[in-house]
C-alpha positions, 0 to 999 in steps of 0.5 A: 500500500501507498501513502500519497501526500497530495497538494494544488498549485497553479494560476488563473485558468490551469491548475495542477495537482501534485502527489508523493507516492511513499510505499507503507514500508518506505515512510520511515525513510522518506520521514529521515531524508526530509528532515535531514533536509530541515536539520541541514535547513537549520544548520545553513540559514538558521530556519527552525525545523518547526517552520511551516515551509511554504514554497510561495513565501520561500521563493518570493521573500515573504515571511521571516523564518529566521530567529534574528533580523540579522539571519533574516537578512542573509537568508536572501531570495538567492539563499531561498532558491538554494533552501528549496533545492537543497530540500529537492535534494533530500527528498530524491534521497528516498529511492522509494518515493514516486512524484506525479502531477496532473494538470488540466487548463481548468480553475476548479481544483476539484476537477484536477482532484478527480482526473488524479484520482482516476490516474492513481486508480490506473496506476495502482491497478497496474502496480498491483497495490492500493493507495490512500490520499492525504490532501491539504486542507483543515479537517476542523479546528486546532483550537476550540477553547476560544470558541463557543460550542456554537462556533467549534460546531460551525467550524467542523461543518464548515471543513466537513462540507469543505471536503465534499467534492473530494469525498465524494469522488472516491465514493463514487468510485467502482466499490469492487475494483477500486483501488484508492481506498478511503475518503480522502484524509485532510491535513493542515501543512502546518502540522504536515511534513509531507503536505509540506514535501508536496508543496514544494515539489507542487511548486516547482512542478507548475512552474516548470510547466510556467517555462514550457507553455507560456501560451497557457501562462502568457503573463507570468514568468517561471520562478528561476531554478524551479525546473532545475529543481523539479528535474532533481526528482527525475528518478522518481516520476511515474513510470509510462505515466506522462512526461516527465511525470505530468500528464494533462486532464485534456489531449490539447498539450503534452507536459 
């Protein structure tokens, strides 16, 4: 069985959805070459190993991480790129993880969630094994304490409708075949390495797709070295699953 730690990216009217596939006997070593990645984090720009890593603040110098101003400011934009590649780096060190992305010329995530699970259904019938999808959103709140049992009541209602259009797709998948088991299981990234993982891994992924079809993405530019850094997971894309580990909702590009 796998685990597929699963996050969204992208802009205006195309999306992406990228997923981490780690086998059950895989997952101790995935967790150790991630954070080896976080300790070397720590040990080169001081940046706790509690700390949420967005690849969007990352690459774009939001947020400060950092302890002191003075480490703050020597963890620079170029020093940023570095962190996020140095993280590529660790994660390609899991020879078991498998990388995929989906992407599709749609706004609606729910729609790149389906098309992904229908992949990973395809995939996991091929490989003979069964997966089940951690995805990033809130499954409720974190703290109730400052709310009244009417709001902690309205917040868990909130997530839970929140998760429907993803809930009801694995329902509705073929109960004697199918291979993605589960309703899907929400984690909050702040509290998630791996949705953390996808994040990064996510970002790079579109935005190497940003340099390779800018008749999708007219107006914006690809984040420099994010096709670098994706390419570092190279080893681990799917195989016959796309190229270069993407494959696209529809037959108008190829990835």
């Amino acid at each position: 069985m796998y685990f597929c730690y699963a996050d969204d990216s992208g802009a205006n009217d195309a999306r992406t959805l990228t997923g981490l596939l780690v086998p059950e006997d895989g997952w101790n070593d995935l967790l150790h070459c991630w954070l080896e990645g976080r300790r070397a984090l720590e040990d080169t720009w001081a940046v706790p190993k509690n700390y949420e890593l967005h690849a969007n603040e990352l690459i774009k110098g939001r947020g400060r991480p950092c302890p002191t101003p003075e480490q703050n400011n020597a963890f620079s934009r170029p020093a940023r790129r570095a962190a996020h590649d140095l993280m590529m780096r660790h994660l390609a060190r899991c020879e078991s993880l498998r990388v995929m992305t989906v992407a599709g010329r749609t706004a609606q995530v729910p729609t790149i969630y389906q098309s992904f699970v229908n992949h990973l259904e395809t995939w996991a019938l091929r490989q003979d094994t069964r997966v089940v999808i951690l995805y990033d959103g809130q499954a409720g709140p974190h703290d109730t304490g400052s709310l009244t049992p009417a709001q902690a009541q309205e917040a868990w209602q909130q997530a839970v409708r929140n998760a429907k259009p993803y809930r009801d797709h694995h329902r509705g998948l073929p109960l004697a075949s199918r291979r993605v088991l589960e309703d899907p299981i929400m984690q909050d990234s702040r509290f998630s390495q791996f949705i953390q993982a996808a994040d990064m891994v996510g970002y790079a992924a579109f935005h190497h797709l940003v340099g390779k079809h800018p008749d999708i993405w007219p107006k914006l530019t690809p984040a420099r070295g994010m096709s670098k850094a994706y390419r570092r997971l190279s080893d681990h894309w799917l195989e016959d699953h796309g190229d270069e580990g993407i494959v696209w909702t529809d037959d108008q590009h190829g990835a």
